[in-house]
N, C-alpha and C positions, 0 to 999 in steps of 0.2 A: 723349867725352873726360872722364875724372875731374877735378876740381878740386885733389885732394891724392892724393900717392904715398904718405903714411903721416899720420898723424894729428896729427903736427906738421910738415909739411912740403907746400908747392906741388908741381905735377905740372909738373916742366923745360919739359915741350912748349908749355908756353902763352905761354913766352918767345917776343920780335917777334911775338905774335899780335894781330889787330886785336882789341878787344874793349868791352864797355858791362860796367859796373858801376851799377848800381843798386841805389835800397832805402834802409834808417837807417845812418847808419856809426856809432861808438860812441859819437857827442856826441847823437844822437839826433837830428842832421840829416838832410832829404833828397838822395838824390845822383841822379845820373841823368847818366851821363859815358862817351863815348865815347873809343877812343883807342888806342895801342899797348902791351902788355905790354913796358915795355925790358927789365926782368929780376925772374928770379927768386932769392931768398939763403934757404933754408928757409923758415921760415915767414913771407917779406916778400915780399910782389909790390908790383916799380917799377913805376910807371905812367905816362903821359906824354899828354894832352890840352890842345886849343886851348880857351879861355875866351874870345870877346870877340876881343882882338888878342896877347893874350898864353900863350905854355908855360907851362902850369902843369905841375909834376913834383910828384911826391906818389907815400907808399907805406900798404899794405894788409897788413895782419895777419890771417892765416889763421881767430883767433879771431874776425874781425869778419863772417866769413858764416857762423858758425853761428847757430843758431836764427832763419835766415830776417830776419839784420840785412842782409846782403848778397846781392845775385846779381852773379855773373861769368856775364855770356853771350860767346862767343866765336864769330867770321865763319871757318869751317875749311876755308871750300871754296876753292881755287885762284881765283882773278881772271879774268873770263871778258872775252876784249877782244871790245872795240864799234869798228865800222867807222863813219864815214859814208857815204852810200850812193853809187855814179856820179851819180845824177840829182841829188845836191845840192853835186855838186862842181864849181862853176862860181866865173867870176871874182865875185869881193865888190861889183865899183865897175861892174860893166854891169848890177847893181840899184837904181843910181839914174838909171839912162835913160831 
């Protein structure tokens, strides 16, 4: 999946994608933040992660991943559901008998 549909603009598809951002952003901090794409406006990707106990909302400029100031990695594979198994499906309160 590309990052950018044209040279000043995000690629739509990465909108609701789960995603990590990493790297310097352009104060010359470290970031390293997991979270969801809420949206994208051209050259602005919304972002939206948990810190601690609180949403932080915060947005990203297309100029701030070039030359390797930013990485966008993005999770694109569908959600694979996990069962628990028969044998661990018993009552809760006959484990303290």
């Amino acid at each position: 999946m590309k990052l950018a549909v044209q040279s000043w603009a995000f690629n739509p598809n990465l909108r609701r994608m789960l995603a990590r951002i990493s790297g310097h952003d352009e104060g010359g901090d470290e970031i390293d933040e997991t979270g969801i794409v809420t949206d994208i406006k051209g050259d602005c990707l919304e972002f939206k992660f948990i810190r601690g106990d609180q949403i932080v909302r915060t947005q990203f400029y297309l100029e701030y991943f070039r030359s390797g100031g930013l990485t966008l990695s993005v999770y694109d594979r569908p959600p694979v559901r996990v069962e628990l198994p028969d044998s661990y499906q018993i009552d809760s309160t006959a484990q303290g008998e």
